[in-house]
C-alpha positions in Angstrom: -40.2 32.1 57.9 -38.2 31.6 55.1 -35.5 33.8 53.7 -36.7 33.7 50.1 -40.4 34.4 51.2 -40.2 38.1 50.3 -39.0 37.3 46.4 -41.2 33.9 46.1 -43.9 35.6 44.4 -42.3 38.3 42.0 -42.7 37.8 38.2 -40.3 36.6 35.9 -37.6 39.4 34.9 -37.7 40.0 31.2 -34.7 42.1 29.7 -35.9 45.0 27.5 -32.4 45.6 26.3 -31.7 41.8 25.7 -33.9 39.3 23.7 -34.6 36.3 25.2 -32.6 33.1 24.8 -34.2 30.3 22.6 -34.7 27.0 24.5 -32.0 25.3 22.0 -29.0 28.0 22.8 -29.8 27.5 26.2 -29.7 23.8 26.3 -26.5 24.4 24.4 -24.7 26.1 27.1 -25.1 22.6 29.0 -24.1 20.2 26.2 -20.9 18.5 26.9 -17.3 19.9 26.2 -14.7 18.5 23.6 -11.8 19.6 24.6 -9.8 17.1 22.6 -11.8 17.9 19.0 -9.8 15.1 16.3 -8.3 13.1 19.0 -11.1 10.2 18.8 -10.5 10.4 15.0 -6.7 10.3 15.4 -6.9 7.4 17.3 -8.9 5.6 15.0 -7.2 6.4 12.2 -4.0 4.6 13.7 -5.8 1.6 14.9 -6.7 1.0 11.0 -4.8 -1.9 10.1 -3.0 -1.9 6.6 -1.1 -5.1 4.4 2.4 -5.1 3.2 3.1 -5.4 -0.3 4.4 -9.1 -0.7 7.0 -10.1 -3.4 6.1 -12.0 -5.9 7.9 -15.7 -5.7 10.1 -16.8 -9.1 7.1 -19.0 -10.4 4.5 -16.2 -9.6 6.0 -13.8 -11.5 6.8 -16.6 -14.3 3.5 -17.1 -14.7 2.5 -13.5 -14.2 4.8 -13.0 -17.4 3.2 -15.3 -19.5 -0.5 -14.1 -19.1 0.8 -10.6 -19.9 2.5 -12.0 -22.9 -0.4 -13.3 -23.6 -2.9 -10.0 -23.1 -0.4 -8.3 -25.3 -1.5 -10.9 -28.2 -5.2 -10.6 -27.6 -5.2 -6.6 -27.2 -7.1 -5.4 -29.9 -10.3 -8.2 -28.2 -10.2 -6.6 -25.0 -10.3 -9.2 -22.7 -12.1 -9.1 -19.2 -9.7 -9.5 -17.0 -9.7 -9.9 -13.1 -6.9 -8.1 -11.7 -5.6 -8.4 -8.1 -3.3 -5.7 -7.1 -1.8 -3.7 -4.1 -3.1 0.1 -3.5 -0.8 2.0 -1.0 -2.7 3.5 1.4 -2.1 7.4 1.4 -2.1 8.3 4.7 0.2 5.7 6.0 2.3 2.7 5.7 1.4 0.1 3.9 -2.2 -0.3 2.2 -4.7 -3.3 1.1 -5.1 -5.8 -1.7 -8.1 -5.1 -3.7 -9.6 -7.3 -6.9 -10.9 -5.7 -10.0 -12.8 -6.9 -13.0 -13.4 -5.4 -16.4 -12.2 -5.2 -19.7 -8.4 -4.6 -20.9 -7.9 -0.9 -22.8 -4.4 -0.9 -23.3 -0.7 -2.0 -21.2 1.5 1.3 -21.6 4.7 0.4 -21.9 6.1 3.8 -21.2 4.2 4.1 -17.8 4.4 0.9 -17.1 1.0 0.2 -16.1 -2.4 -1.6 -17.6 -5.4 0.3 -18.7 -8.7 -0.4 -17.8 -12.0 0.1 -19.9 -13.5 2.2 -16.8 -10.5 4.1 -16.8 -8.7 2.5 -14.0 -5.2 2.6 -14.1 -2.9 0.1 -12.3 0.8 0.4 -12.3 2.3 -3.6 -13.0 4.8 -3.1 -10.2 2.0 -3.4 -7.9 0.0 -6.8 -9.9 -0.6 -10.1 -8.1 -2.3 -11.6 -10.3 -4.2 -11.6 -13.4 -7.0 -14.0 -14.3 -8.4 -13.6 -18.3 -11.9 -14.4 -18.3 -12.6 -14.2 -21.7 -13.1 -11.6 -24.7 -15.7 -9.6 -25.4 
C-alpha cells in the first residue's frame, strides 16, 4: 500500500475565494530570473569601438582651404558637395567618420560651420574633406 493511496482519487481543489491562475502567469512564475537587468547592455555598450579625431596634415588642410575658398565663390549655385567629417560619439570618447552628400546652403562664418540643403549642420573644426561634385 501506498501512502498517497487515500488522496489518489480526490478531485482537483478549486478556490472559491481565489480565481484561478491563467496558464501564461503560471508559466511566468518559472521563467528565468535577471537579476543583473542593464548589465548585458552595459557591456556592450563598452565593447563598441569608437575613432579618434585625426589632425589634419599642413597639405590637407592647405588644400582643405582652397576648396572652401572656392565654395565661398560658387555659393549662390549650390554645389553638391561630399563631405567627410568626424561626429563625436555622445556617450563616450571618441566617435566615427561618416560621409555626406548633398547640396551646399550656406558656410556661417559666425558659427563656424557649413550648411547643408537637408538641414545638416557640420561644424568645420570637425571636416576632412570636401569633394565638389558639381552645381546644380
Amino acid at each position: 500500500m501506498n501512502e498517497y493511496d487515500d488522496i489518489i482519487n480526490l478531485p482537483h481543489h478549486v478556490s472559491s475565494r481565489h480565481p484561478q491562475m491563467s496558464m501564461m502567469n503560471r508559466a511566468a512564475q518559472f521563467a528565468p530570473f535577471a537579476a543583473l537587468t542593464g548589465h548585458a547592455a552595459a557591456i556592450e555598450e563598452t565593447a563598441r569601438l569608437t575613432d579618434e579625431q585625426h589632425e589634419l596634415a599642413d597639405e590637407d588642410s592647405e588644400a582643405l582651404n582652397q576648396k572652401m575658398a572656392y565654395l565661398r565663390e560658387t555659393i549662390n549655385e549650390h554645389p553638391t558637395i561630399s563631405i567627410t567629417y568626424f561626429e563625436p560619439d555622445r556617450k563616450k570618447a571618441g566617435g566615427a567618420y561618416k560621409t555626406i552628400e548633398d547640396q551646399l546652403k550656406n558656410i556661417d562664418d559666425y558659427s563656424q560651420s557649413i550648411v547643408l540643403k537637408n538641414g545638416e549642420i557640420i561644424p568645420l573644426k570637425s571636416v576632412l574633406d570636401i569633394d565638389i561634385k558639381g552645381n546644380n
